[in-house]
C-alpha positions as a Markdown table, in Angstrom:
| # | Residue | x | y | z |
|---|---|---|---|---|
| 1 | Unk | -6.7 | 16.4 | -66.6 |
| 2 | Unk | -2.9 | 16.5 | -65.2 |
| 3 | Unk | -2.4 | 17.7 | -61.3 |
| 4 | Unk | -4.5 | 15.0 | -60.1 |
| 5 | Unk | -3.0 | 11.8 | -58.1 |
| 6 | Unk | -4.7 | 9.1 | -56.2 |
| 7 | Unk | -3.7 | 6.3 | -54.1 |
| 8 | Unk | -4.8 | 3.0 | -53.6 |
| 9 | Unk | -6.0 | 2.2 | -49.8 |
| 10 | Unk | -6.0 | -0.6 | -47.4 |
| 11 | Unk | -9.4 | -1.9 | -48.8 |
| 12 | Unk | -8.9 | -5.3 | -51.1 |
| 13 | Unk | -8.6 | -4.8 | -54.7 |
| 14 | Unk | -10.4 | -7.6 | -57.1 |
| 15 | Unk | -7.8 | -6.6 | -59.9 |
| 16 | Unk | -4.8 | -6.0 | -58.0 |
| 17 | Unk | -2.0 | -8.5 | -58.8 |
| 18 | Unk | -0.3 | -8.3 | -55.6 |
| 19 | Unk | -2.5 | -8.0 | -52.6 |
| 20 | Unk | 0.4 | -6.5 | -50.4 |
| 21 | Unk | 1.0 | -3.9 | -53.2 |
| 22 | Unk | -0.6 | -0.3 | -53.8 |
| 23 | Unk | -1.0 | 1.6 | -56.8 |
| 24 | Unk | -0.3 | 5.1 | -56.9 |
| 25 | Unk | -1.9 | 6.9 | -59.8 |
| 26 | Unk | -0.6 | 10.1 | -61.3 |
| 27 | Unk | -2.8 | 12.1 | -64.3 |
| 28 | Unk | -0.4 | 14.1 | -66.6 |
| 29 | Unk | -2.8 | 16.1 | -68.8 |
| 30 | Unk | -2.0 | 14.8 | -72.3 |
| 31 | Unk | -1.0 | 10.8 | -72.2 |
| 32 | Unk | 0.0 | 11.2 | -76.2 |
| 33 | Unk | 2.6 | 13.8 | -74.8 |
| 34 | Unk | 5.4 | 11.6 | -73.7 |
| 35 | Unk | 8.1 | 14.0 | -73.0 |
| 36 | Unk | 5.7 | 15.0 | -70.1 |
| 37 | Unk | 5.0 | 11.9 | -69.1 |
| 38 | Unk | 9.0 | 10.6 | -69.1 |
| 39 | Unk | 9.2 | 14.6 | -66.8 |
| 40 | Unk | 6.5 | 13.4 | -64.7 |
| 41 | Unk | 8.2 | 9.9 | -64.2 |
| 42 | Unk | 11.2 | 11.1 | -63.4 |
| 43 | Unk | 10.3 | 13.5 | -60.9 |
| 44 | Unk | 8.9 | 10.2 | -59.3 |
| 45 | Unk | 12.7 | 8.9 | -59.5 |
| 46 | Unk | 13.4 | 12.2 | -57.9 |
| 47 | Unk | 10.9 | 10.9 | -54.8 |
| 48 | Unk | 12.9 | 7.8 | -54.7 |
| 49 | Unk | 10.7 | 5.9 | -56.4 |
| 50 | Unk | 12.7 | 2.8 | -57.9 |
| 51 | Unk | 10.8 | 0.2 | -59.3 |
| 52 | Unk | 9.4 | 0.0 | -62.9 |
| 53 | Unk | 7.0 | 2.8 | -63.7 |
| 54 | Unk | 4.1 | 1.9 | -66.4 |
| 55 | Unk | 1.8 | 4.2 | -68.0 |
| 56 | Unk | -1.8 | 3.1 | -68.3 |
| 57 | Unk | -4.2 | 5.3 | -70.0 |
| 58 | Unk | -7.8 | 5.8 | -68.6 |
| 59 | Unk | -9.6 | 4.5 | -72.2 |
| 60 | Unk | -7.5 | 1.3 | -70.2 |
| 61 | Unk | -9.1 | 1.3 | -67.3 |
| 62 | Unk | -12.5 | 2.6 | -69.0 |
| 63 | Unk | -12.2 | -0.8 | -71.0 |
| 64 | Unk | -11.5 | -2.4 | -68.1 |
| 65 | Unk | -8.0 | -3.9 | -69.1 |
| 66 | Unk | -6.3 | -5.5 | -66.2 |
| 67 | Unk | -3.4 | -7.8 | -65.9 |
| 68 | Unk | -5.3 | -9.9 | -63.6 |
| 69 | Unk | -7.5 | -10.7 | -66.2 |
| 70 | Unk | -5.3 | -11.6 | -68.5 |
| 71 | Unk | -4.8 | -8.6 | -70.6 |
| 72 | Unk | -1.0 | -7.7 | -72.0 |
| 73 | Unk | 0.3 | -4.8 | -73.6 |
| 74 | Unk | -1.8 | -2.8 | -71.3 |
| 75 | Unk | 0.7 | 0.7 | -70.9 |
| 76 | Unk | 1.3 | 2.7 | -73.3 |
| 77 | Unk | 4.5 | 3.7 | -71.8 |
| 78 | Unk | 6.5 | 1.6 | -70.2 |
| 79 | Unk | 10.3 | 1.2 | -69.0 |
């Protein structure tokens, strides 16, 4: 996929951890190529953004895999 981003809005999320935090999420095109994925994150770093960046893949999400619920181990990239 790549090029794609979304952001989470305003609106309540059941399977957010944090109610006063958002998630941005950011599609590289390959998740199995991680020298992209370490480029994409640290152009984020470039953005200013500081805090620890995981990397969940949709067939995560698809399964529905949330920490909320319980799940661990859930990125396949993490810092």
């Amino acid at each position: 996929m790549g090029g794609r981003v979304k952001v989470a809005t305003a609106k309540p999320n059941p399977n957010a951890v944090n109610p006063d935090k958002r998630v941005i999420c950011i599609y590289t095109y390959d998740c199995e190529d991680e020298e992209d994925v370490k480029r994409v994150r640290q152009e984020l770093r470039k953005l200013g953004i500081t805090g620890k960046i995981p990397y969940k893949t949709d067939k995560a999400t698809l399964r529905g895999r949330y920490q909320i619920r319980g799940d661990k181990k859930i990125s396949k990239y993490f810092e």
